[in-house]
C-alpha positions as CSV (number, residue, x, y, z in Angstrom):
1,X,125.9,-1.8,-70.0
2,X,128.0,0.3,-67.3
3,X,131.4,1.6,-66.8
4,X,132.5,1.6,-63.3
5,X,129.3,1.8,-61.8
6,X,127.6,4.4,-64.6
7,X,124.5,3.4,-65.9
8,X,121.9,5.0,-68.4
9,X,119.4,5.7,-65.5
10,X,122.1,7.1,-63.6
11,X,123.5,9.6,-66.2
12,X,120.4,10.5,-68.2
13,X,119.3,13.2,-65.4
14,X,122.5,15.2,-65.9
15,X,122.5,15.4,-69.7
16,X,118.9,16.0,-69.6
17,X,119.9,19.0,-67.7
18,X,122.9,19.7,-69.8
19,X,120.8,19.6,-72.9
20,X,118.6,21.9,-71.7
21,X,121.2,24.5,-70.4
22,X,123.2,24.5,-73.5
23,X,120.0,25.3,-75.7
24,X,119.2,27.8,-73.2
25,X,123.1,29.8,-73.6
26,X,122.3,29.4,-77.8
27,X,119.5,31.1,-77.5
28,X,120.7,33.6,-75.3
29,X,124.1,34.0,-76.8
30,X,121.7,34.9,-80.4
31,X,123.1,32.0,-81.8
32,X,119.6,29.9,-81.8
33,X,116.8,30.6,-81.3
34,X,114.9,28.5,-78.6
35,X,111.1,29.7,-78.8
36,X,109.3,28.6,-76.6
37,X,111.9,26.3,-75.0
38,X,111.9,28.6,-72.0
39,X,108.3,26.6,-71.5
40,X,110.5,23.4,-71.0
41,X,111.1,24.5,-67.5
42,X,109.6,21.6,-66.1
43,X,112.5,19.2,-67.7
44,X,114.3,20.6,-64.8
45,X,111.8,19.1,-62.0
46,X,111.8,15.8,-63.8
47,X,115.6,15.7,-63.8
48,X,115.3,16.2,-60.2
49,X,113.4,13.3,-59.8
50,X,114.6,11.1,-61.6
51,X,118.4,11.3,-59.9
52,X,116.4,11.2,-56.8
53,X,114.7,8.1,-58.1
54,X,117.6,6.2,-59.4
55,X,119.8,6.8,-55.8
56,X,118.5,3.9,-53.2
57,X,117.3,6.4,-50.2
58,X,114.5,8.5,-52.3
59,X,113.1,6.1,-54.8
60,X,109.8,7.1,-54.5
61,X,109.9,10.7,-53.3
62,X,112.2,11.0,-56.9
63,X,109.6,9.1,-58.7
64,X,106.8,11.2,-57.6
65,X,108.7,14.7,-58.5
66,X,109.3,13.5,-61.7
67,X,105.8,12.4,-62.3
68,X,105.0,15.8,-61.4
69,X,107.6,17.2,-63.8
70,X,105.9,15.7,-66.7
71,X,102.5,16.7,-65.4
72,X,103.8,20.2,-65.4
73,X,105.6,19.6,-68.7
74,X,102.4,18.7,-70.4
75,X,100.9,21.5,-68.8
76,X,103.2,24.0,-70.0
77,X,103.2,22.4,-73.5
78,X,99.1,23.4,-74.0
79,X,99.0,19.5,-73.8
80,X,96.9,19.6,-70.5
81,X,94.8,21.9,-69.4
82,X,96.1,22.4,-65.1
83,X,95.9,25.5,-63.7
84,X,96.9,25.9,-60.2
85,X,94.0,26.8,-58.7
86,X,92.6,23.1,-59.7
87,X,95.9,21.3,-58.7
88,X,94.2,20.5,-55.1
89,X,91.9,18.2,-57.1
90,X,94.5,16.0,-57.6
91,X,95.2,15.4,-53.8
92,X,94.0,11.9,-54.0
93,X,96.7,11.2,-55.7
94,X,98.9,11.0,-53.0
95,X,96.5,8.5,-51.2
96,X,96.7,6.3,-54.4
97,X,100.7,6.6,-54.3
98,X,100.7,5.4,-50.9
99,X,98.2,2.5,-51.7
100,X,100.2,1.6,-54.4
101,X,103.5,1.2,-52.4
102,X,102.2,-0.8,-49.6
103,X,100.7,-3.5,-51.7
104,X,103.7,-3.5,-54.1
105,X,106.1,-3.6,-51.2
106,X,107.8,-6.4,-50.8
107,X,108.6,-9.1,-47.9
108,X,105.7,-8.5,-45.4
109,X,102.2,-8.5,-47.0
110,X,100.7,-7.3,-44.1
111,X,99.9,-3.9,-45.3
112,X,97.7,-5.5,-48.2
113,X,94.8,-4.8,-46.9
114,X,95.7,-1.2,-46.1
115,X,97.2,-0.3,-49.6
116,X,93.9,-1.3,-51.6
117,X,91.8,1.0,-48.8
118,X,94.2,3.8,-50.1
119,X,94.2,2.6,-53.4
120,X,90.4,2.4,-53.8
121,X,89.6,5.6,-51.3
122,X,92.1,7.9,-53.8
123,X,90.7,6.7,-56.6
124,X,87.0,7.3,-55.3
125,X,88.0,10.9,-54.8
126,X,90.1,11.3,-57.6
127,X,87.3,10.3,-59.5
128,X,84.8,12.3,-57.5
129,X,87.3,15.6,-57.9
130,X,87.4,15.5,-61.6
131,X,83.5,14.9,-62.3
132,X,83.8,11.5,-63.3
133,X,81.9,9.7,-60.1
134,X,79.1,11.4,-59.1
135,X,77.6,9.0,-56.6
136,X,77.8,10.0,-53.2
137,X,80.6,8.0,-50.3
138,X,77.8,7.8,-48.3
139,X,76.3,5.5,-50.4
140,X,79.1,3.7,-50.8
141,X,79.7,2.8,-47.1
142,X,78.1,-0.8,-47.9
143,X,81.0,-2.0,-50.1
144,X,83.5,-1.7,-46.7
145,X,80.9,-4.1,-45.2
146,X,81.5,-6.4,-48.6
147,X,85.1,-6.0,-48.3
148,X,85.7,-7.3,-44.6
149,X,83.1,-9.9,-45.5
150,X,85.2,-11.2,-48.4
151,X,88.6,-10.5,-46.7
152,X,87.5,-12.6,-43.9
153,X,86.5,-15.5,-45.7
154,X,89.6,-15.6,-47.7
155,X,91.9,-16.1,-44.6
156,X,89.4,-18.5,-42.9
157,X,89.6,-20.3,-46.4
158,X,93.1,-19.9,-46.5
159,X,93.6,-21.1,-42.5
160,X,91.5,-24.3,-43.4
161,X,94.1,-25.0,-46.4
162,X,97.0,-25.2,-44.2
């Protein structure tokens, strides 16, 4: 439902940051007490991103700051351990993002092939960053041999259909 133009998506950012500000004066007006609310700093980042997100021009930039809002959220919450001299461990995930968007994007599926390299390269080194692959890219380098072997019998398969 929206009233000239409003929409949930489009208003939650502002009284997320509302809501935060006004338990913010309470607490330091003496009136209540907010704890460790001050550690809910990172509501402000996701706020951020998602009115970036929800305006047409920075869709994903907004939808990457607010996944790092909640990352940092979590973080400050105890709920994941992150300090910031390990956050450059998670630099893959930028090449995933990227892989993600082109094979999501729509119209022209040219960039297919492109978004699962990114996708499959970030995730290799995501993986390899955090501990959980231990095998080394170098002996890897045969699945790229399997992959253009595959990717070119499916267009010759798909040429033959037409």
């Amino acid at each position: 439902m929206s009233i000239a133009g409003l929409t949930p998506a489009r208003v939650a950012p502002g009284l997320l940051v509302a809501l935060l500000g006004s338990l913010l004066l309470l607490d330091n007006l003496d009136i209540w007490h907010a704890g460790d609310l001050r550690d809910l700093w990172p509501m402000l980042v996701i706020a951020f991103g998602l009115q970036s997100a929800v305006e047409q021009k920075n869709r994903r930039f907004g939808w990457a700051v607010a996944g790092a809002g909640c990352v940092l959220l979590l973080a400050t919450l105890g709920l994941v351990d992150l300090r910031f001299r390990d956050v450059w461990r998670f630099w893959p995930l930028i090449m995933i993002a990227g892989g993600l968007s082109m094979i999501l994007k729509r119209g022209d599926r040219g960039n297919l092939a492109g978004g699962v390299v990114l996708l499959v390269l970030g995730s290799y080194f995501l993986g390899s960053n955090l501990g959980f692959i231990t095998v080394s890219l170098r002996r890897l380098w045969p699945v790229a041999v399997i992959a253009l072997g595959v990717s070119m019998a499916i267009k010759a398969l798909a040429g033959r259909s037409r």
